[in-house]
ZADO-489663 format. One record per residue: x, y, z of N, C-alpha, C in turn. Coordinates in steps of 0.02 Angstrom, whole numbers, plus 50000, padded with zeros to 5 digits. Example, Ala and Ser with C-alpha at 12.3 -4.5 7.8 and 13.67 -1.06 7.14 Angstrom:
2
506604971650390506154977550390506604983550390 506424988850354506844994750357506455000250394 
This chain:
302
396013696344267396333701444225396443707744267 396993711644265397413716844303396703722744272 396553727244337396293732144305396793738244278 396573741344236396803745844179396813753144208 397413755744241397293763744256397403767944182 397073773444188397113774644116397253783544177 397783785844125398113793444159397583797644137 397483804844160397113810044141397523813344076 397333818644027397913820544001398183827244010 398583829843995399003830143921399273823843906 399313819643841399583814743856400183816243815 400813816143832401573818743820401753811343799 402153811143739402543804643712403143806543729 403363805443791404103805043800404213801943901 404863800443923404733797043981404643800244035 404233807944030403963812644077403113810044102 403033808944164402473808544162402143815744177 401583816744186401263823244186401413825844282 401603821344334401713823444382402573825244378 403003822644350403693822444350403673828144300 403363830744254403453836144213403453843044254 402813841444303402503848044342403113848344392 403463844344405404013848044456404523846744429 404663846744361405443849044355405333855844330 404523857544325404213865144287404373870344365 404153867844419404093871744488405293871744505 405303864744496405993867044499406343873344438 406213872244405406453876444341406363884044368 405753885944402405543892344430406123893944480 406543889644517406923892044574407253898644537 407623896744519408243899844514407883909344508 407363910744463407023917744466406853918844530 406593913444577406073915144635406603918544665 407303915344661407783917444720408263923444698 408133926644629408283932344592407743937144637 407303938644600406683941544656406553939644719 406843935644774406713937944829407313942544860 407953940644821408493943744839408643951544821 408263952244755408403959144732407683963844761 406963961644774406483963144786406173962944848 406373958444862406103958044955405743950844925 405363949045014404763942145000404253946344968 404103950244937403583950644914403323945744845 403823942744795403423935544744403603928944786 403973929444845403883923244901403343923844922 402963926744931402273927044975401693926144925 401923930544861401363929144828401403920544811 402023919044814402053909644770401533906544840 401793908544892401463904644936400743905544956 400533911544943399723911944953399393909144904 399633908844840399323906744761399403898344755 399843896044790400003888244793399373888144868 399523891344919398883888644974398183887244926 398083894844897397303896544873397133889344832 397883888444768397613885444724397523875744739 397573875544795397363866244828397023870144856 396883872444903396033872244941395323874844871 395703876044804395173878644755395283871844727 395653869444723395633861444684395413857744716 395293857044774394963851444814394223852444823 394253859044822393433861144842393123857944752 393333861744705393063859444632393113851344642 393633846444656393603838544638393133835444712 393003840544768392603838444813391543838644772 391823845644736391053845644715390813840444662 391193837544624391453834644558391263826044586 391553824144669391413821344684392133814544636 392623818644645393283816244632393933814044636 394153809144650394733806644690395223815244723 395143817344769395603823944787396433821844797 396353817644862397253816544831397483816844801 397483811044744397643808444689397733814644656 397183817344629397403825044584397603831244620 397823829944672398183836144706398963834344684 399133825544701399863825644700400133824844621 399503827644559400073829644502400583836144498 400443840444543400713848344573400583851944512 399973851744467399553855044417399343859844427 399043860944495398683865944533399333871544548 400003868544590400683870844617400783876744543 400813872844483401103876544427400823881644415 400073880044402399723886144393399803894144437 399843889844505399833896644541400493898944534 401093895944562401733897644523401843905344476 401633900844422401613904644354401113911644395 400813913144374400203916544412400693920644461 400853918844530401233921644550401833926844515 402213925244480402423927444431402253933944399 401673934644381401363939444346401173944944396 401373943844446401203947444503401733954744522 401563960244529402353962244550402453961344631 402823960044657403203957844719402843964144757 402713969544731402413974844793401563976044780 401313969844737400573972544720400413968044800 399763968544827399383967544868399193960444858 399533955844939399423947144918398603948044912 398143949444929397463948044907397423945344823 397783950444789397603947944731397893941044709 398433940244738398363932244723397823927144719 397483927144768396923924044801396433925544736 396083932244731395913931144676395973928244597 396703929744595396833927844524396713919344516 396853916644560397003910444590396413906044577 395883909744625395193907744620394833907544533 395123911344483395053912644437395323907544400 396043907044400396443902344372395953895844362 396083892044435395763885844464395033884344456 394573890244473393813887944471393553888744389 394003894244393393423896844309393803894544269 394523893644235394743892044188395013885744189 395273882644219395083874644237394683870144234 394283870244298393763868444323393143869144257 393133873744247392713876344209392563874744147 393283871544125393283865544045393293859544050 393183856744126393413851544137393693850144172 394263851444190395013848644238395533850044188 395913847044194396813844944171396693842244116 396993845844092396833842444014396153844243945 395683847843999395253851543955395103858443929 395563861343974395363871143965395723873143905 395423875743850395583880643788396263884843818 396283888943851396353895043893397133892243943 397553895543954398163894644001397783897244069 397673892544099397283897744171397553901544216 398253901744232398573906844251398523914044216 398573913444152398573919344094397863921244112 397313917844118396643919044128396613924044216 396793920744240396943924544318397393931744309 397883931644281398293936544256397843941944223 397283940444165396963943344131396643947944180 396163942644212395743946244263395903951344302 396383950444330396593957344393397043962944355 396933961144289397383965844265396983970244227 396263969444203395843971644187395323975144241 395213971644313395013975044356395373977844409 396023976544403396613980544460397213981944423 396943986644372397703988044329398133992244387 397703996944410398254001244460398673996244499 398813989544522399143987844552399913984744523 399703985044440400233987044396400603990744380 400793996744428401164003044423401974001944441 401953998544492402423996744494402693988144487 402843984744429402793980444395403643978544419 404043973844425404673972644432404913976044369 404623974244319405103975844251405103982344242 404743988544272404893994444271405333997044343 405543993044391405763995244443406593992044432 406643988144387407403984744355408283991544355 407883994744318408413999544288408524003844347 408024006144374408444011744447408174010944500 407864006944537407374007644598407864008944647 407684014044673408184018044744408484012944783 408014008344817408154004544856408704000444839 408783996644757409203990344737409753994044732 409734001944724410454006244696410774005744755 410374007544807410694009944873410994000044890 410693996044900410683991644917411383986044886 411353987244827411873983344778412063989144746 412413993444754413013996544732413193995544655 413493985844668413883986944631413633982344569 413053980544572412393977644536412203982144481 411973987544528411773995244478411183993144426 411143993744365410983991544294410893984644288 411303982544295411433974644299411043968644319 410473972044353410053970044393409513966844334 409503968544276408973966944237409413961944194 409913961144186410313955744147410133950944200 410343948744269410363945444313409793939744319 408983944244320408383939644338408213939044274 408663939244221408433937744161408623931544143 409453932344158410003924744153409373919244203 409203922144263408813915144308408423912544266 407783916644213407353912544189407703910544118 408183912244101408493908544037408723900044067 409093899644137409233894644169408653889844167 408073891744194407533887344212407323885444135 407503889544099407093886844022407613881343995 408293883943998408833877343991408733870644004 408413871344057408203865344125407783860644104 407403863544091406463861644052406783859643981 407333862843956407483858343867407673853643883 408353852443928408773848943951408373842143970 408003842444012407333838444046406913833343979 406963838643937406473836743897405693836843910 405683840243938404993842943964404443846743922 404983851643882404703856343835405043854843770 404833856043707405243857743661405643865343646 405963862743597406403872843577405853877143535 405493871443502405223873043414404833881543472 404173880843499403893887043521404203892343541 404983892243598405323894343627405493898743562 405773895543523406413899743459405963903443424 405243900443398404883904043361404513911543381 404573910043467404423914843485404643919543490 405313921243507406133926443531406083927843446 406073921943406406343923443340405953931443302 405173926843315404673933843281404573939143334 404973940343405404803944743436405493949543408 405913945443422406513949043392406463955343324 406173949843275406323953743230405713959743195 405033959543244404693964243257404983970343281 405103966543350405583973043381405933976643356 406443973443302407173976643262406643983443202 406223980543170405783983743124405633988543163 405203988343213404733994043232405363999343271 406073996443295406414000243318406774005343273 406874001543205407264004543150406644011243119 405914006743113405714012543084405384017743140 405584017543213405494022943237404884020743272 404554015943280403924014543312403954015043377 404714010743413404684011143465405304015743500 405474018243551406064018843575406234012043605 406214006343642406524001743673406673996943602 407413995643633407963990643583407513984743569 407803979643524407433971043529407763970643597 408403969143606408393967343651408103968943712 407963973843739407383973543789406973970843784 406543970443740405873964743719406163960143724 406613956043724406833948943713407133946743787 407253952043825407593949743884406943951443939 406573957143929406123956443963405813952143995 405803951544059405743946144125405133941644092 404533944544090404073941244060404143938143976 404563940443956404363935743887404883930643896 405453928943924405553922643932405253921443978 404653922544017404513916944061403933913244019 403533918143970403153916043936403433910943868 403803912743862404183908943797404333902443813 404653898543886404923894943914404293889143971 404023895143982403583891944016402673891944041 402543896843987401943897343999401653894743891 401923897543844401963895443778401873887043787 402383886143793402453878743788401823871043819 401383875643868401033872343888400703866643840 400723860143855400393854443812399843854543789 399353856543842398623855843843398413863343792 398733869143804398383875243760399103877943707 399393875143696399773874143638399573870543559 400043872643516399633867843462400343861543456 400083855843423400443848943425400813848243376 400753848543312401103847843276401633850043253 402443852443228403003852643238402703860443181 402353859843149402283866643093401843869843113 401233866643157400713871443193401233876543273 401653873643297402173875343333402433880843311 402713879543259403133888043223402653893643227 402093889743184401473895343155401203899443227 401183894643304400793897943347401623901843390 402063899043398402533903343400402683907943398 402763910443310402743916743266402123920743311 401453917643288401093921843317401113925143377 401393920443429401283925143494401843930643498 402443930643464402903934143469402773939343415 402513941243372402073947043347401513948243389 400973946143442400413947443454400653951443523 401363947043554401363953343613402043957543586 402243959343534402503965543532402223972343492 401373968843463400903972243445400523977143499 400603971743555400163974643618400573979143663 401073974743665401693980143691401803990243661 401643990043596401723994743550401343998143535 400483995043557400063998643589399704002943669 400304001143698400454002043758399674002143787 399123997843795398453998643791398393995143859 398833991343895398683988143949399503987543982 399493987644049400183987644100400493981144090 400453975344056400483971244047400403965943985 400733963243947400503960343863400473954243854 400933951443909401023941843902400413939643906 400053941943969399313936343970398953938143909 398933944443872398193943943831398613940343764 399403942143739399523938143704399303930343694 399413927943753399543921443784398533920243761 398373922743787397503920343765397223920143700 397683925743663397333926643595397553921443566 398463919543573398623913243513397953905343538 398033906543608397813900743617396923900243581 396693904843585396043905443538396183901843491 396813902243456396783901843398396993893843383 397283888943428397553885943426397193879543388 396453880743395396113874443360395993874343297 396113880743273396263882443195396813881143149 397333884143222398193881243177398083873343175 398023867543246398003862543238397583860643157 396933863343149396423858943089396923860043023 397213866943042397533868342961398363864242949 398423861942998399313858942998399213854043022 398493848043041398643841543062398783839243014 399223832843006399363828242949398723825342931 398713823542865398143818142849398343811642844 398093808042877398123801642850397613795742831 397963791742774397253786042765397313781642756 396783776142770396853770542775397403765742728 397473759742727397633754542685397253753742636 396673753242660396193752142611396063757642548 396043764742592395863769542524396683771442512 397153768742525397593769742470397513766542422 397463760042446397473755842367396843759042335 396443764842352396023766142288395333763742332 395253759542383394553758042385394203761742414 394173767342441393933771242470393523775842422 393023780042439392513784942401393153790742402 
């Protein structure tokens, strides 16, 4: 008899496997990487590449201590995504060290730390994100999404770009999210629910004066489609069901334009991103389907 490989999970019902998912997720990233290196310098090229080094020599060291096939779980590019994403959250002029840290964070503590692939509560990039943003907020000052609208350099540099510059690396991560539907990689249901209740927060708090910035800024804002598209959607700290989906959706798209509006941190996607996922084993208990047997339908059951 053939022995039986049995996959690690997320286990995804559709003809993605969990390694073919992770790089049409790293492809999907091009098109922003090459928005930001062109409008920004290598500075989120360097960070992708120190955060992809850190995060395999932190995955191998954890499945070395674990005493765990290392190849094998290096070539799902699980580790690649994380840092990726992570990278991301980075601004292109903060200091590559902190990659390394966030990284180490990501990989050892919020990973590693539930398990592997397939076990962490927690988005571990968002967790890495959390961290240096709580102990190195100053390196949040200058954030891409506040350097969009006038930074001397892009004026002098692209002329004829000007403004435009924030429509531009916005269209890239709308592309990569296209990509990932298209793929079938991700669903819409989180994506829509999210823009939907960020949207119309935004429109409220703009009408009654809460905020000065339009919805649309909140909605085009670099980070909330990257979060909407590609950090939301995650299998493993997402909720499953098609109505627990809306419900955690909704939520994150009120939770970061709450945080946003409390202007309490340089940054809102990661702590959004942690709080729904707290919550996620609650939406699942309250929106799994029930089902029952044969038997206690017909009645025989207590």
């Amino acid at each position: 008899m053939p022995d039986i490989v049995l996959s690690i999970p997320p286990y995804i019902h559709n003809k993605n496997s969990t390694t073919q998912m992770m790089q049409w997720v790293l492809w999907a990233t091009l098109p922003a990487l090459i928005a930001y290196t062109l409008f920004f310098g290598f500075g989120t090229l360097l960070h992708v590449m120190i955060c992809i080094t850190s995060a395999l020599l932190f995955e191998a060291g954890c499945l070395k201590i674990q005493k765990k096939p290392i190849l094998c779980s290096l070539k799902d590019y699980s580790a690649c995504v994380t840092a990726v994403l992570l990278a991301f959250t980075l601004s292109p002029f903060a200091p590559l060290w902190l990659g390394i840290v966030g990284t180490f964070c990501a990989i050892v503590v919020a990973k590693h730390g539930y398990g592997g692939l397939g076990q962490n509560l927690f988005n571990p990039a968002m967790v890495g994100a959390v961290v240096l943003l709580v102990f190195f907020p100053e390196n949040w000052m200058f954030s891409p999404e506040k350097q969009i609208f006038a930074p001397e350099k892009i004026a002098n540099n692209f002329p004829l770009i000007g403004n435009h510059l924030y429509e531009i690396t916005s269209i890239a991560w709308i592309l990569g999210g296209l990509l990932l539907l298209y793929k079938k990689v991700i669903g819409w249901v989180i994506p829509c629910a999210m823009l939907s209740s960020l949207g119309l927060s935004a429109s409220l708090g703009y009408l009654w004066g809460l905020s000065p910035e339009t919805p649309l800024f909140h909605l085009f804002f670099n980070t909330t489609l990257l979060g909407a598209f590609f950090i939301a959607t995650d299998p493993v700290t997402s909720t499953t069901g098609t109505q627990g989906k809306w419900i955690y959706g909704v939520l994150l798209g009120v939770l970061l334009y709450i945080i946003r509006l409390l202007h309490s941190v340089p940054e809102a996607l990661p702590f959004a991103i942690l709080i729904a996922n707290a919550m996620v084993p609650t939406i699942d208990a309250l929106t799994r389907p029930i089902y029952c047997s044969p038997f206690e339908s017909q009645g025989g059951g207590k």
